[in-house]
N, C-alpha and C positions, 0 to 999 in steps of 0.2 A: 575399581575403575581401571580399564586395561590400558591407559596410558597413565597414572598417574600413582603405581602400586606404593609408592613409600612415600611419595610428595605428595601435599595436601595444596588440589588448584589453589588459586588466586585470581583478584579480578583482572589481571590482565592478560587470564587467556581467555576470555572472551573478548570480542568487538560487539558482540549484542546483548544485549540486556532485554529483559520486558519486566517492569515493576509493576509491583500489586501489594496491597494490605491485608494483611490475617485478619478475618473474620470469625465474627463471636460463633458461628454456626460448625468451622473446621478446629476448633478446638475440642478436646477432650475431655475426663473427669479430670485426667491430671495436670489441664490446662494450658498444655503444651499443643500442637499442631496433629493433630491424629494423622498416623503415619498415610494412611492408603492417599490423602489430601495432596502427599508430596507430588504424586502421579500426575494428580489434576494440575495441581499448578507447571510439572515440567510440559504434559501437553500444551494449553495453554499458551507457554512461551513458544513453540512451535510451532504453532496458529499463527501469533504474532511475528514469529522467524519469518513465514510463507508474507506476508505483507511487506516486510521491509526488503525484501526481492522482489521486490514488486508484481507478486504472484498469483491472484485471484485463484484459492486452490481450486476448486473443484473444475474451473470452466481451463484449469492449467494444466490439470492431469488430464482431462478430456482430450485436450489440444495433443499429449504426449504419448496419448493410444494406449494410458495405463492406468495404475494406482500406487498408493505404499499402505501396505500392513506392517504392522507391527509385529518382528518377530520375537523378539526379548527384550524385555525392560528391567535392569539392574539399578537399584536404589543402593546408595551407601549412605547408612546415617553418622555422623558424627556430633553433630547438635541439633536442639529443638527451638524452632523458634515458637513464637506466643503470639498470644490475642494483641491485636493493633500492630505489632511488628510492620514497617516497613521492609518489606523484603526487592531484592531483584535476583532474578531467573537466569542466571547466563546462559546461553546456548552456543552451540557451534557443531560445523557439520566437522566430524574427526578423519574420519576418511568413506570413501566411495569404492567400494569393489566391482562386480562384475554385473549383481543386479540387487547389490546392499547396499544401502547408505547408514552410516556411523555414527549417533550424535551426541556431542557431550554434553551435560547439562550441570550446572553448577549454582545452589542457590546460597545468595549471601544477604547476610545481615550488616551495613554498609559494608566494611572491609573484612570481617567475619566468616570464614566459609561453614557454611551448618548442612547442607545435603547436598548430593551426587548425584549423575544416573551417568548411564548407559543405555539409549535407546539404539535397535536394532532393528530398520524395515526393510521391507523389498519389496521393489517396486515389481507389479505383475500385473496378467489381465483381470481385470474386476470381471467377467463371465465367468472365468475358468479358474482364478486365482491362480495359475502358475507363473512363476515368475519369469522375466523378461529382463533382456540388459538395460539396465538406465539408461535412457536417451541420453544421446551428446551433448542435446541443449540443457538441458536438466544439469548434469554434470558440468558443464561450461557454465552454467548460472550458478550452483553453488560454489566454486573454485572461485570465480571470480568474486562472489561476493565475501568470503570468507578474506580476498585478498583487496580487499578494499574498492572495489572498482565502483563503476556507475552504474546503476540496477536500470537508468534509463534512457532515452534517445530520444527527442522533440524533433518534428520535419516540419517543416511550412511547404505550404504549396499550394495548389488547384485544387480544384473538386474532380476532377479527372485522375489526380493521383492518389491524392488522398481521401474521396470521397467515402470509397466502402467504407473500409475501416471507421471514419466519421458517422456515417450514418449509419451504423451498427449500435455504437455507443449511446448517441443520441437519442436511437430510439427506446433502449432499456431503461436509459435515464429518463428523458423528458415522456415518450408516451407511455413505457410500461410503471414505469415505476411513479411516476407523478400525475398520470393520467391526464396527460394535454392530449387536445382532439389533435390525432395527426394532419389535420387541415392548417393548424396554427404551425407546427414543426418547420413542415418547408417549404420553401418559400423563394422567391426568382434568386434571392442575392448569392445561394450560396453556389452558384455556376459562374457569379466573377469576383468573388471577395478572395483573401488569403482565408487559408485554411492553417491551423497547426492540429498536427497530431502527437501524443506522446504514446512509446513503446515500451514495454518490457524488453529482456532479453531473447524470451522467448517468440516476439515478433506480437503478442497480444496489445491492442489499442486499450489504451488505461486514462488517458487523456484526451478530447479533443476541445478547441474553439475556432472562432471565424474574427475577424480584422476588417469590418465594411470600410469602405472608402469614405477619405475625410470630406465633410464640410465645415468651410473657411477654420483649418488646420487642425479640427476636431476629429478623431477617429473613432468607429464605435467599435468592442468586443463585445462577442455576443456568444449564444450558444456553445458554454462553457460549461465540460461534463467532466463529471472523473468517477469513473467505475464503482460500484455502491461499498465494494469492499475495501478500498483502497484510497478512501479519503483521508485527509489530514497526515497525509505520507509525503507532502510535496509535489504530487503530481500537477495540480491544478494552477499552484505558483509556475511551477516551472513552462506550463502552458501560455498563462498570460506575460511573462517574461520576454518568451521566444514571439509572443503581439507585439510588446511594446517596443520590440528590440525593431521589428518590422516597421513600426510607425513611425519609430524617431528614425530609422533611416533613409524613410524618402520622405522627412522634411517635419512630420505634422508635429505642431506644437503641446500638447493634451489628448488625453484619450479617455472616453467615456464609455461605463458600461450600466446597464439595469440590474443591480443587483435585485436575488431574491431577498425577503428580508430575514432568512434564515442565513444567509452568507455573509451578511453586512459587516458584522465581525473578521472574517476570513480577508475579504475586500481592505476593510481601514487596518491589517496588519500591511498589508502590501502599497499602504501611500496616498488609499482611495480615501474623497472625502464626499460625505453628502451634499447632493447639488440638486436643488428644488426639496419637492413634497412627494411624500409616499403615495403608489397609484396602485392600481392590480390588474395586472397581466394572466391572461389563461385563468384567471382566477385565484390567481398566485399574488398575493402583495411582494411590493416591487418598489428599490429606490434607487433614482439616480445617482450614480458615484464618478467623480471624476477627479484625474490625476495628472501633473503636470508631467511633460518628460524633460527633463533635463539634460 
């Protein structure tokens, strides 16, 4: 491994992890992890790398007028792990040159280090495959996020400012992908409610919801989406946060939303409790949840 020829990594040079369990299918006759398996699992964690930058890859590198191929992939074994092993995948981007990006990969059994890599891509046009310089933002999103930074940005506002982006989201969420009649989707309120958006670094909408105006100090959030790739990454807390942060500042006491009953869970981590009886919306079952603000 080209930064680490006589030291053997450790967990703390990574900051990211993705964890996974050996399966009875990636072992061997000699019951150890059959080697080509290591590859899957270091992709893998750079799938889930692309998410915790809050990155929706494919619709990301579109956005960046490019791609990454993989130029070399360098595996160093030093131990094998086994059937049921919990393992974690360290990853980290090592460095970025002109139109390469460097990543180190480190898999460990808890504090263990058992395999290496070196992957080596570059980013290029997907027509022509020649390569192209890494975009600033690309490079500016990695750097930062390798340095701890915030992968995100929440705005409030109008439909005026924030509506595209809004209703971009909303519609891949609610009519492409859940198929509500676009007739239900929109509707008079969202030309005077509060709007939030949340962004990537890249400028890509990952989050949106809406903040209707309260009755007798009740507020409702409503049309609450977060990107289909990019769920359970914080983006959707950090959405209704930047509501409620809204509500309780000009005054309103509680805020209520309709969850689906598929988020119900999602909802009562964040404070929400059931209020009334399940009903069904768009044809979506649907429950009342509401939260004091303090």
């Amino acid at each position: 491994m080209s930064d680490h020829t006589n030291d053997t990594p450790v967990r703390e040079d990574f900051r990211f992890f993705h964890r996974l369990r050996v399966r009875w299918a990636e072992v061997d006759m000699q019951k150890i992890v059959f080697n080509a398996h290591y590859l899957m699992y270091f992709d893998t964690a750079i799938s889930d790398y692309w998410r915790a930058m809050a990155l929706p890859y494919e619709e990301a590198m579109l956005s960046l007028g490019g791609d990454l191929y993989v130029r070399k992939a360098t595996i160093d074994f030093r131990a094998s792990a086994r059937m049921d092993d919990m393992i974690d995948v360290g990853m980290k981007c090592q460095r970025i040159g002109n139109s390469s990006i460097v990543f180190q990969g480190g898999l460990f059994r808890q504090d263990q280090f058992l395999v290496g890599c070196e992957l080596v891509y570059v980013f290029a046009d997907p027509a022509t495959q020649t390569s192209k310089a890494v975009p600033a933002a690309l490079r500016e999103t990695l750097m930062a996020f390798e340095a701890g930074e915030p992968m995100r940005t929440v705005e409030t506002g109008d439909w005026a400012t924030l509506g595209e982006g809004a209703s971009a989201l909303r519609r891949a969420v609610f009519i492409e992908e859940q198929n509500i009649p676009m007739e239900l989707e929109w509707d008079a309120h969202d030309a005077v409610v509060l709007h939030a958006v949340a962004r990537n670094r890249i400028g890509q909408v990952i989050g949106t919801g809406r903040l209707l105006a309260a009755e007798d100090g009740v507020s409702h959030i409503g049309r609450m989406a977060v990107h289909r790739t990019l769920r359970s990454g914080g983006h959707g807390a950090a959405v209704v946060q930047a509501l409620e942060d809204a509500a309780r500042a000009r005054g309103d006491r509680e805020v209520a939303l309709n969850a689906q009953r598929s988020a119900e869970r999602f909802y009562a981590r964040l404070g929400y409790a059931v209020h009334g009886q399940p009903f069904e919306e768009a044809g979506i079952p649907h429950i009342e949840m509401r939260r004091a603000l303090r």
